[in-house]
N, C-alpha and C positions, 0 to 999 in steps of 0.2 A: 760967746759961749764959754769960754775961758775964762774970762771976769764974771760970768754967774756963778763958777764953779768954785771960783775963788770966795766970792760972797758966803756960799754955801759951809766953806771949813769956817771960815770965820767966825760963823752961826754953829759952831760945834758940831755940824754934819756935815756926810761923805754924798755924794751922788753919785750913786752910780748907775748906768745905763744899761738895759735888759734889751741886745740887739733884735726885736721883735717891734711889730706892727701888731700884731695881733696881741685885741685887750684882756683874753682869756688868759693867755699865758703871762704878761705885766702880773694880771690879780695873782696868780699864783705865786710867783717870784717874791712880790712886792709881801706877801702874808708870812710866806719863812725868811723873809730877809728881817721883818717887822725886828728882831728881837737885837739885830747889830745897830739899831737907828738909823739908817741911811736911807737917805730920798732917792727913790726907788723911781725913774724915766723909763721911757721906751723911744723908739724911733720914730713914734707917734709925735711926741714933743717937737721934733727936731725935721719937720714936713721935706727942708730943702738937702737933706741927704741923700744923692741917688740911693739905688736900687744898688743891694750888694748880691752878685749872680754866686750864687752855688755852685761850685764846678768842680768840686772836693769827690773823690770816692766812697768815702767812709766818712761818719756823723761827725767823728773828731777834728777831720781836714775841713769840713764845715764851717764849724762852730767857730774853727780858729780864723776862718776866712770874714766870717762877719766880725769877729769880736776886734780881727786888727783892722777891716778898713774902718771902724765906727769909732777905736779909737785912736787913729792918726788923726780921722776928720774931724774928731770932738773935742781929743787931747782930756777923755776922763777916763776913769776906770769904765770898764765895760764887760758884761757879760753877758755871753754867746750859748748860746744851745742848740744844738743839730738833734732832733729826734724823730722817731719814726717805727711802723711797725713791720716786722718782718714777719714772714707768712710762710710754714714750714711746707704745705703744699703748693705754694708758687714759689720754693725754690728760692727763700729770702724774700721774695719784691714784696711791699715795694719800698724797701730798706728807704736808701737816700731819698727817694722820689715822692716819698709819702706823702707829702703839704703840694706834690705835682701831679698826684699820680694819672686824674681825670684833664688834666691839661695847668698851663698858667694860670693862675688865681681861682683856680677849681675851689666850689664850697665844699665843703665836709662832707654836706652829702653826696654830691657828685663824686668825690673819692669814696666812699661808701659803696656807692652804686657799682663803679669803675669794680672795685676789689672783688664784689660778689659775683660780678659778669663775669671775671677772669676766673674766680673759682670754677663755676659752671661752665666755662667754657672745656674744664677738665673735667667735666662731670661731678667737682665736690659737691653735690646738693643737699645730701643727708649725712644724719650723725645720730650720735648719740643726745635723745632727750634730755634736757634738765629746767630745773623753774628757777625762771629769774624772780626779782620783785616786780618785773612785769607780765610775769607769766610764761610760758614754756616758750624755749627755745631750741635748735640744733644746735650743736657742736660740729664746726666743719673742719678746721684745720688747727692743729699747735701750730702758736703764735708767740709774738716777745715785743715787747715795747723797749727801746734803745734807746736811749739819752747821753748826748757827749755834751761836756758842758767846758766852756773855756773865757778864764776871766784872765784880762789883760787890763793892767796900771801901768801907763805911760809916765806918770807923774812921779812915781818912786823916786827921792834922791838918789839912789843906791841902782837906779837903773829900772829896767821894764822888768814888771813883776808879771809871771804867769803860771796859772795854777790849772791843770786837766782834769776833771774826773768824770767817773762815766758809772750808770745805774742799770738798771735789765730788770722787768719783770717777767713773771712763765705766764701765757694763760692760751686761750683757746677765742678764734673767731667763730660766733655765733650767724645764725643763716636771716637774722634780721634783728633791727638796732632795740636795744631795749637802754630806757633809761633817755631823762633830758637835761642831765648835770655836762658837766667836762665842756671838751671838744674833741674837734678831729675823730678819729675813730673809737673815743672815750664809749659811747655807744653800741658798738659791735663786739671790744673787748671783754670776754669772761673771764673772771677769775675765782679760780677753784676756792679759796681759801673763807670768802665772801658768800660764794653760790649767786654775787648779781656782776653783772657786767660795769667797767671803769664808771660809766654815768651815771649809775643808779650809788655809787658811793656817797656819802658826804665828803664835804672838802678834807676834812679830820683822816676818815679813813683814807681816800687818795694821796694825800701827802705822806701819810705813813709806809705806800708799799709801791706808790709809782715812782716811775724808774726815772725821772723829773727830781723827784722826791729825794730818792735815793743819792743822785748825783749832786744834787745841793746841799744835803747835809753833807756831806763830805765835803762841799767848796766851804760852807759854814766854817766845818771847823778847823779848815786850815786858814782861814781868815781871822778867827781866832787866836788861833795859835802865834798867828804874824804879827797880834797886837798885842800879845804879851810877851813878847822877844824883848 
């Protein structure tokens, strides 16, 4: 792994590693990094790396938990992201728990399903009307997408370089999914500014106001800045 990575500056690029399995999220990363030139992996690449457990309370404690065990193990730059939605009427949840919340390797929808159960189990059922691009919806709870993002370079002559930044969008969970773009709960999330929900966005618009978004332009341009010191 080390002698690929070496290969890779060689060849005038960086590789850096996107500690995720999931290819939704890669494509994302991979399209705003497009502009630093860097070969752009995931943990998909690299099949013989356990499983790195979550056990942070907060996105930041996360993020930083994957982005150091991936690169001890890999010895490249790596970057980590803890995200997830919090849900003003369930009291936060399911903040950390989001990519868990229907159990271990729960699909999207079954976190989907999980979220609306638990609303209704407090009676959220109704809301205020509004039309997506897929047609009317309720509005059941202010909600927030959270993104901690955490890049770690082992390789720095000058030592381990680490950069935090973290993004936040406002919006509202809707009482059924509209929209078949994004992932995870891209489809439930409404956002006022739009009038459609995170899925019904194009990639354009999502990168401009998700909290993904948000947190990466800010690791951009402190990666930037690092390269012109």
């Amino acid at each position: 792994m080390r002698a690929d990575y070496e290969q890779q500056l060689a060849n005038g690029k960086q590789i850096v590693v996107v500690a995720t399995r999931n290819a939704g999220k890669k494509r994302e990363f991979k399209q705003m990094l497009a502009p630093l030139g860097m070969v752009v992996r995931s943990l998909a690449d690299y099949p013989d790396l356990p499983e790195i457990e979550e056990t942070g309370t907060t996105f930041a404690e996360n993020a930083e938990l994957k982005a150091r065990a991936a690169a001890e193990a890999l010895r490249v730059p790596v970057i980590a992201d803890d995200s997830g939605i919090t849900v003003t009427k369930l009291d936060g949840a399911p903040g950390v728990c989001s990519a868990r919340y229907a159990g271990e390797d729960a699909s999207d929808e079954a976190n989907i399903c999980k979220l609306l159960d638990e609303l209704a189990k407090r009676g959220v059922t109704e809301g205020e009307v509004v039309s997506t691009a897929s047609g009317e919806r309720m509005l059941l709870s202010k909600a927030a997408f959270v993104c901690s993002i955490v890049y770690l370079d082992p390789t720095s002559d000058a030592g381990e370089v680490k950069i935090v930044t973290e993004g936040r969008v406002e919006g509202y969970v809707v009482d059924r999914p509209a929209g078949d773009g994004g992932f995870g709960y891209d489809p439930l999330f409404y956002v006022p500014e739009y009038r459609r929900t995170m899925a019904e966005l194009s990639s354009e618009e999502k990168h401009a106001i998700s909290h993904r978004g948000q947190a990466l332009r800010q690791l951009i341009e402190q990666l930037r800045g690092r390269r012109e010191e």
